[in-house]
TORDREN-676689 format. One record per residue: residue in three letters; x, y, z of N, C-alpha, C, O in turn. Coordinates in steps of 0.2 Angstrom, whole numbers, plus 5000, padded with zeros to 4 digits. Layout:
residues N
AlaXYZXYZXYZXYZ/...
//
This chain:
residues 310
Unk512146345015511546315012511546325004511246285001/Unk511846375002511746394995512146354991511846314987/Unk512846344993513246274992513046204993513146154989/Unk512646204997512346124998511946114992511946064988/Unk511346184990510846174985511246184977510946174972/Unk511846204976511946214971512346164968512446144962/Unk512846124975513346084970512945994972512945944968/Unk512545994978512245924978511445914978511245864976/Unk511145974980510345974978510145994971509546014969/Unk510545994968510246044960510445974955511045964955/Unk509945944952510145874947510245904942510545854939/Unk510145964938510445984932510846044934510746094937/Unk511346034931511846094933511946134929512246124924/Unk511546204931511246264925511946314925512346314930/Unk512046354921512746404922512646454927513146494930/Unk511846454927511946494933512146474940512546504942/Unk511746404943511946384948512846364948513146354954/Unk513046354943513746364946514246434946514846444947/Unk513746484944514046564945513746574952514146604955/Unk513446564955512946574963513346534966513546554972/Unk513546464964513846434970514646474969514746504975/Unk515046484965515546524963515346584969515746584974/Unk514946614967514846684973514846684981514946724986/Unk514546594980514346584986515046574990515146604995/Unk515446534987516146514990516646574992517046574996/Unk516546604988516946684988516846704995517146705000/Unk515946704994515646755003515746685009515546695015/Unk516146635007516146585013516846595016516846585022/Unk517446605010517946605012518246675016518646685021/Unk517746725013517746795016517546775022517946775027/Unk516846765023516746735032517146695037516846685042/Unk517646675036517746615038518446665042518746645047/Unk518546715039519146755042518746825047519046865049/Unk518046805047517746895050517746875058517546915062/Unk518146815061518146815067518646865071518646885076/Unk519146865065519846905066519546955067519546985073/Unk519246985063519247055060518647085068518747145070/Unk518147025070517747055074518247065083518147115087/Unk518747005082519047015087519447085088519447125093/Unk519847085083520347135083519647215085519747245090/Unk519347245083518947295084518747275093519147305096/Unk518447245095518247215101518847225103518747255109/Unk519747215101520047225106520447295106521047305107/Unk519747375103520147415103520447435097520847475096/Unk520347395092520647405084521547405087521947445084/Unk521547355091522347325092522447255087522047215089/Unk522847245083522947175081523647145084524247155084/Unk523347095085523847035090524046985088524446955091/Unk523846975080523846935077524346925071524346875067/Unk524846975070525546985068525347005061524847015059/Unk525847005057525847065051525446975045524846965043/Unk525946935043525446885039524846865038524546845033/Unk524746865045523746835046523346915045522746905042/Unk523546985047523347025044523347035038522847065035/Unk523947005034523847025023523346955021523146955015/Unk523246915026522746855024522146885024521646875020/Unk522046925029521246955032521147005027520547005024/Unk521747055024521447105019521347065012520947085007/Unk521947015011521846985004521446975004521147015000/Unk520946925007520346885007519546935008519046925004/Unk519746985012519447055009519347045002519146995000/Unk519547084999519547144994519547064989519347084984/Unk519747004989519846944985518846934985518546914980/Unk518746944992517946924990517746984986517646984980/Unk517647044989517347094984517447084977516947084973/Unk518147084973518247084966518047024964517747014958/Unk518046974967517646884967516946894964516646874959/Unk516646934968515746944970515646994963515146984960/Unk516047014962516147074955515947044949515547054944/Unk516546994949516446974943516146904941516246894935/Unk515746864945515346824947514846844944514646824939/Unk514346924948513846934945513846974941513347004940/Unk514346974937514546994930514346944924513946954918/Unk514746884927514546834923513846814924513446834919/Unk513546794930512946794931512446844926512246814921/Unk512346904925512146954922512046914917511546884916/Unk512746934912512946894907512346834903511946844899/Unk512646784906512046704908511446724910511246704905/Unk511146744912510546784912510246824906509746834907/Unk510346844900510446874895510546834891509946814888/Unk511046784890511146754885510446684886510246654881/Unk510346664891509646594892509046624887508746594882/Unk509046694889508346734885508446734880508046714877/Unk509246754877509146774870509246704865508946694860/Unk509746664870509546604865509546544867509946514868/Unk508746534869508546464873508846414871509146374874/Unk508846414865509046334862509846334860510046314855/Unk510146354864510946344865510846284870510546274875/Unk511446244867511746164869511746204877511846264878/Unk511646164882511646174889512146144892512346164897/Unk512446104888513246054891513746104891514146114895/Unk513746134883514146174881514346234886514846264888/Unk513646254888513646334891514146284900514646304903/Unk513746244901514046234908514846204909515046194914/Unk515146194903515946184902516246254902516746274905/Unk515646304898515946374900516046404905516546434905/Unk515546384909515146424916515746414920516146454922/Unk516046304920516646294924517146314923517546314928/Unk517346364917517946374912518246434917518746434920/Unk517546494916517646554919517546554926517746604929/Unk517346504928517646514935518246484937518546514941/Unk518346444935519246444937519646504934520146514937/Unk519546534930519846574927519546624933520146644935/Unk519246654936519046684940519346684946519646734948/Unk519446614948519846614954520646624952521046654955/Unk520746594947521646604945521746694944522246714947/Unk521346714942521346794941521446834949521846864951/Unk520946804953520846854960521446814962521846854965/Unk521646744962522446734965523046784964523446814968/Unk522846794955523546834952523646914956524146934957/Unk523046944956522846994955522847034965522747084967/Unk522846944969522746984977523546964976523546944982/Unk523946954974524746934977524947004979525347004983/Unk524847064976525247124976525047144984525347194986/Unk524447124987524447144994524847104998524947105004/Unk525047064995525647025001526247035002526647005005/Unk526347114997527147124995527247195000527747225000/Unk526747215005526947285009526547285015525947255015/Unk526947305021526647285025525747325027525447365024/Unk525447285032524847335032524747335040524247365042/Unk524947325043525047325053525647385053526247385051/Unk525147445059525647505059525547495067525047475070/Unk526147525069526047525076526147615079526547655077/Unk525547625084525447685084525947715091526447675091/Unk525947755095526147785100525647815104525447805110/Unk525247855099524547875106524147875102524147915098/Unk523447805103523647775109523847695104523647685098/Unk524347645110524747615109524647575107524647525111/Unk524347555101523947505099524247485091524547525088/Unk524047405087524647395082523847395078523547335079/Unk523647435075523147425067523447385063524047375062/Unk522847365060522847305051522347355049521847365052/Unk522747395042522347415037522147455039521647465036/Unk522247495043521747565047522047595051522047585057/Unk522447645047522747705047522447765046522147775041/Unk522347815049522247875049522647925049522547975045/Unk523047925055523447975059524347955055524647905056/Unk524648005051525147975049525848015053526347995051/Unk525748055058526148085060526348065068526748095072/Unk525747985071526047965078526247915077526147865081/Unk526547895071526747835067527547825071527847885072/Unk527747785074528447765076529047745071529647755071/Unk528647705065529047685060529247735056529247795058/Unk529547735051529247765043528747745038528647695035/Unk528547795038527847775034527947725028528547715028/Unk527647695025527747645019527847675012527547725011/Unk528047645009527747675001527047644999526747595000/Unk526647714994525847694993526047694986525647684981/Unk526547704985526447674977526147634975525747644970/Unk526347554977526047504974525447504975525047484971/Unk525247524981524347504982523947564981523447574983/Unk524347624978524047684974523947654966523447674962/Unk524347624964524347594956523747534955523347514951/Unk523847494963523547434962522847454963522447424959/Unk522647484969521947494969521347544962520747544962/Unk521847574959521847614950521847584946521447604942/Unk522147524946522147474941521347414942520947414937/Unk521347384948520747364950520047404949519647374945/Unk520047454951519547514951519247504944518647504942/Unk519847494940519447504931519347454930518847444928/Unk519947394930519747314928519347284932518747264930/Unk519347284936518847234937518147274941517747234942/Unk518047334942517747374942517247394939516647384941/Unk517447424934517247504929516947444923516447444919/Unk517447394922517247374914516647344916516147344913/Unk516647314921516047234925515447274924514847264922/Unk515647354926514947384928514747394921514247354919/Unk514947444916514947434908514447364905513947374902/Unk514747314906514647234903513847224907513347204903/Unk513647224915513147224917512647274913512347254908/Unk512547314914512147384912512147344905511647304904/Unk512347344901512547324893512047254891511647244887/Unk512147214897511847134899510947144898510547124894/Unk511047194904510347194909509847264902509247274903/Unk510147284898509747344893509547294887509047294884/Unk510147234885509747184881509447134883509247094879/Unk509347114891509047064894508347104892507947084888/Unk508347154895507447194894507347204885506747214883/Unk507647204883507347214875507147154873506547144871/Unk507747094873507547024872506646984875506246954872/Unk506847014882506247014885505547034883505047004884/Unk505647084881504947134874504847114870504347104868/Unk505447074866505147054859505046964859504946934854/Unk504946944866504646874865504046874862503746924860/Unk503746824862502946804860502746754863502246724861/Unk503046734866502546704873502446744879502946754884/Unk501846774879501746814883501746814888502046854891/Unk501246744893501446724901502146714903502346734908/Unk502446674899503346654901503646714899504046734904/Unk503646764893504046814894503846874901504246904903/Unk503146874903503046924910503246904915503546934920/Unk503246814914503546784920504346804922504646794928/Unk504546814917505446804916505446894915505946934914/Unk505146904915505247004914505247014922505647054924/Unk504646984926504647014932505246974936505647014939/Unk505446914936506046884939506546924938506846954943/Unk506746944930507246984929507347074932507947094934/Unk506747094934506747144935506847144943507147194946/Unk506647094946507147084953507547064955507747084960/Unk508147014950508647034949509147084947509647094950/Unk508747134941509247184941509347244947509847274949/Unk508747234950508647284956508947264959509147314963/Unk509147204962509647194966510247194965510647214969/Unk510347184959511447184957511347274959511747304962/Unk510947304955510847384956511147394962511547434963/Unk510647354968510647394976511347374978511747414981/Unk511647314975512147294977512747334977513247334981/Unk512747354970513347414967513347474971513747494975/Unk512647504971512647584974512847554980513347584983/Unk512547494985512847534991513647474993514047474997/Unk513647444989514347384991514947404986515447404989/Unk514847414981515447414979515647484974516147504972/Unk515047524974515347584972515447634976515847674974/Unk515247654981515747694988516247674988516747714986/Unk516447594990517047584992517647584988518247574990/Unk517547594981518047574975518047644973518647644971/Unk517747704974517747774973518247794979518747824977/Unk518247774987518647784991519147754991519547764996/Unk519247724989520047664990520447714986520947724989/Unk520147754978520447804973520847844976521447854977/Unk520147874979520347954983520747954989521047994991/Unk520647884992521047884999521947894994522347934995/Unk521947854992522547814991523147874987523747884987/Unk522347914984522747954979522948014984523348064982/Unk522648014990522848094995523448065001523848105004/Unk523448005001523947955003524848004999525248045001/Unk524647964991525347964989525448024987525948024983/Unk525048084989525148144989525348184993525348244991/Unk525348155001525348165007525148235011525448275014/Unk524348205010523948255011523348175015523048125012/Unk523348185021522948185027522148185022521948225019/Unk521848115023521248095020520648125026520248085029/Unk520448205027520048205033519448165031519148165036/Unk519048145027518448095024518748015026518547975022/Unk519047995030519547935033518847905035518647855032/Unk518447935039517747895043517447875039517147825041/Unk517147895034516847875026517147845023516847825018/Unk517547825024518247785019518047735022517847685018/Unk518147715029518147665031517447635032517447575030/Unk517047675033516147655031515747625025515247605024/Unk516347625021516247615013516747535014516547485012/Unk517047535015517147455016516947425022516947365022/Unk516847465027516047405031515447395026515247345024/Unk515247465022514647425017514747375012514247335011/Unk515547375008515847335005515547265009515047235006/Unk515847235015515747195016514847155018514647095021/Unk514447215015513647195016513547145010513047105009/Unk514247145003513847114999513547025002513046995001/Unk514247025006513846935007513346945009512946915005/Unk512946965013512046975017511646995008511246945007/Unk511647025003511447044999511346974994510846944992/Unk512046954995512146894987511546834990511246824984/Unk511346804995510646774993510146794991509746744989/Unk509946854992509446864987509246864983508746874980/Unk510146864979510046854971510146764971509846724967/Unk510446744976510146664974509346654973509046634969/Unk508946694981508346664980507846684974507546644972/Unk507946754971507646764965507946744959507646764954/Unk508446704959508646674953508446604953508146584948/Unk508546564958508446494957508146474960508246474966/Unk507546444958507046414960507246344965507046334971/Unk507546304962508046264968508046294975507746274979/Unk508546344975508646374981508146384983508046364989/Unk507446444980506946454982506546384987506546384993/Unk506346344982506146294985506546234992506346184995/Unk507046254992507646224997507546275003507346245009/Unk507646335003507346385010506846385011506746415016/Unk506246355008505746365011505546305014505346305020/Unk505746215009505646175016506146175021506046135026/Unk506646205021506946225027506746245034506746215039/Unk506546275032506246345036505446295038505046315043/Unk505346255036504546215036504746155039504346125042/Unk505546145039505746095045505546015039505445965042/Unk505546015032505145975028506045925025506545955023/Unk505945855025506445815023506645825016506245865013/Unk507145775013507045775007506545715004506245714999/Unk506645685010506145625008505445645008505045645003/Unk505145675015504545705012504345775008503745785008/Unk504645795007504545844999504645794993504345814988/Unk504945734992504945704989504045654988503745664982/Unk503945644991503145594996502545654993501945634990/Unk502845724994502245774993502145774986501545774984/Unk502845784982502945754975502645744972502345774967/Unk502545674974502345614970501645614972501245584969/Unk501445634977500545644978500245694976499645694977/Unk500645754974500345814972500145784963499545794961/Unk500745734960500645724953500245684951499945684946/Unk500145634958499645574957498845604957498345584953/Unk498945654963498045674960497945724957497345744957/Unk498545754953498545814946498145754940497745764936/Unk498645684942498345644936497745614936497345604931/Unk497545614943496745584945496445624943495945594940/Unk496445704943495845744942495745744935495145734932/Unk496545754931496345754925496145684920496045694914/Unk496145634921495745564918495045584921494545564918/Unk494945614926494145594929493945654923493445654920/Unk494345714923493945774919493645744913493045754913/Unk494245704908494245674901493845624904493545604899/Unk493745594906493045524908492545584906492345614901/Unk492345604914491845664911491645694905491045704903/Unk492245734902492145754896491745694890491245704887/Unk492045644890491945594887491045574885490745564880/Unk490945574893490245544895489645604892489045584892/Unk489945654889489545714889489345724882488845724880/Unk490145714879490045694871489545644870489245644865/Unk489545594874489245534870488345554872487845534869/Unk488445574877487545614878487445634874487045604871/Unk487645684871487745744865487345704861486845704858/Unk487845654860487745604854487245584851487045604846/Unk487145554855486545504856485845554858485245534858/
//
């Protein structure tokens, strides 16, 4: 739905609607692989589905969260800059908006290849079951354990780039959005846009504490008691932080519905069962008798002066 309203129901394409649809695609691509993931748990956290289609299912992981990362990064961003300088060219900003999203996507391409370079399906002994990405026990391993270097460096390096700085840059964003916001002088549009803002920030907030900063703090500490080979006993919290990890997509439309009026107005005649044709019909007769009241007002007014008048 968020895609349908952002790339064919929205007639002006603002930088925000294409940072949301960007967000949106990330959380579409991530779902489209959770059938795996719900099978493989349902069958016993055995995976059946061979070592490739697992480094797909984890790429695509961790590709939407760092995706979602820096989407509402930019988002933030673009939300600060509308405030601070309304009368910036709108062509301009939406060549940017397209800019940084391919660059977004070419980034999370470069940056998920290094999960494709080690295996992540272990096969266990007791009991006899082949995990994707969900290892705990390193001692009923049949294999040889793998090397964690690479995804002790990788998940380190992550952690601060696309992480730690995005969090910096938002905070930074969202402290001159609210100042920009105070020093307006129109005072109904800036309350209007102070209160919007303030449900946006609260949401990218809920989204960090409970989606992406647990999970990005244990990937650290996992990885780092890994390549020191020292048994992670906090393994069940580890994994519970990337179950929450994957709550951002449930979260990410509330920042559509609180940001874009579009979408707002798209879910609600949704939900009302209403066409486009007739939201179109209701349109056009809401305007017609906005115009009828007001000529009969101005007749009126008119008639009253001239009483005066005379």
């Amino acid at each position: 739905m968020a895609l349908w309203v952002f790339l064919f129901r929205t007639k002006k394409k603002h930088p925000s609607s294409i940072y949301m649809a960007n967000l949106a695609l990330a959380d579409l691509l991530f779902v489209i692989w959770t059938p795996l993931k719900i099978a493989y748990h349902l069958n016993g956290n055995n995976w059946t589905y061979g070592e490739p289609l697992c480094k797909v299912l984890v790429s695509f992981f961790y590709g939407n969260m760092y995706c979602s990362i820096l989407s509402i990064t930019c988002l933030s961003v673009q939300r600060y800059w509308v405030v601070a300088h309304p009368l910036s060219q709108q062509s301009k900003s939406t060549n940017v908006a397209v800019g940084v999203c391919v660059s977004i996507w070419a980034f999370i391409w470069l940056t998920t290849t290094p999960l494709y370079l080690y295996d992540h399906t272990v096969k266990l002994k007791d009991p006899n079951i082949t995990t994707c990405h969900d290892v705990s026990v390193i001692k009923n391993r049949t294999d040889p354990f793998p090397s964690v270097q690479l995804p002790f460096y990788y998940f380190n390096f992550m952690a601060v780039v696309v992480f730690l700085i995005p969090c910096v840059v938002i905070v930074v964003a969202y402290i001159l959005l609210l100042r920009a916001l105070g020093n307006s002088m129109q005072e109904i549009k800036a309350a209007k846009n102070r209160n919007r803002s303030r449900v946006l920030i609260m949401t990218v907030l809920v989204t960090f504490m409970v989606c992406f900063i647990p999970s990005n703090i244990m990937l650290v500490v996992h990885y780092a008691l890994l390549k020191n080979g020292v048994i992670n006993n906090g393994y069940s919290f580890y994994i519970s932080t990337l179950c929450l990890a994957s709550l951002n997509s449930c979260l990410d439309p509330f920042i559509y519905y609180f940001v874009s009026e579009d979408f707002r107005n798209h879910v609600k005649n949704t939900l009302l069962c209403r066409s486009s044709r007739t939201v179109e019909r209701m349109r056009v007769s809401f305007s017609s008798l906005k115009n009828t009241r007001k000529s009969k007002s101005s007749t009126s007014d008119t008639g009253k002066t001239k009483s005066s008048t005379s």
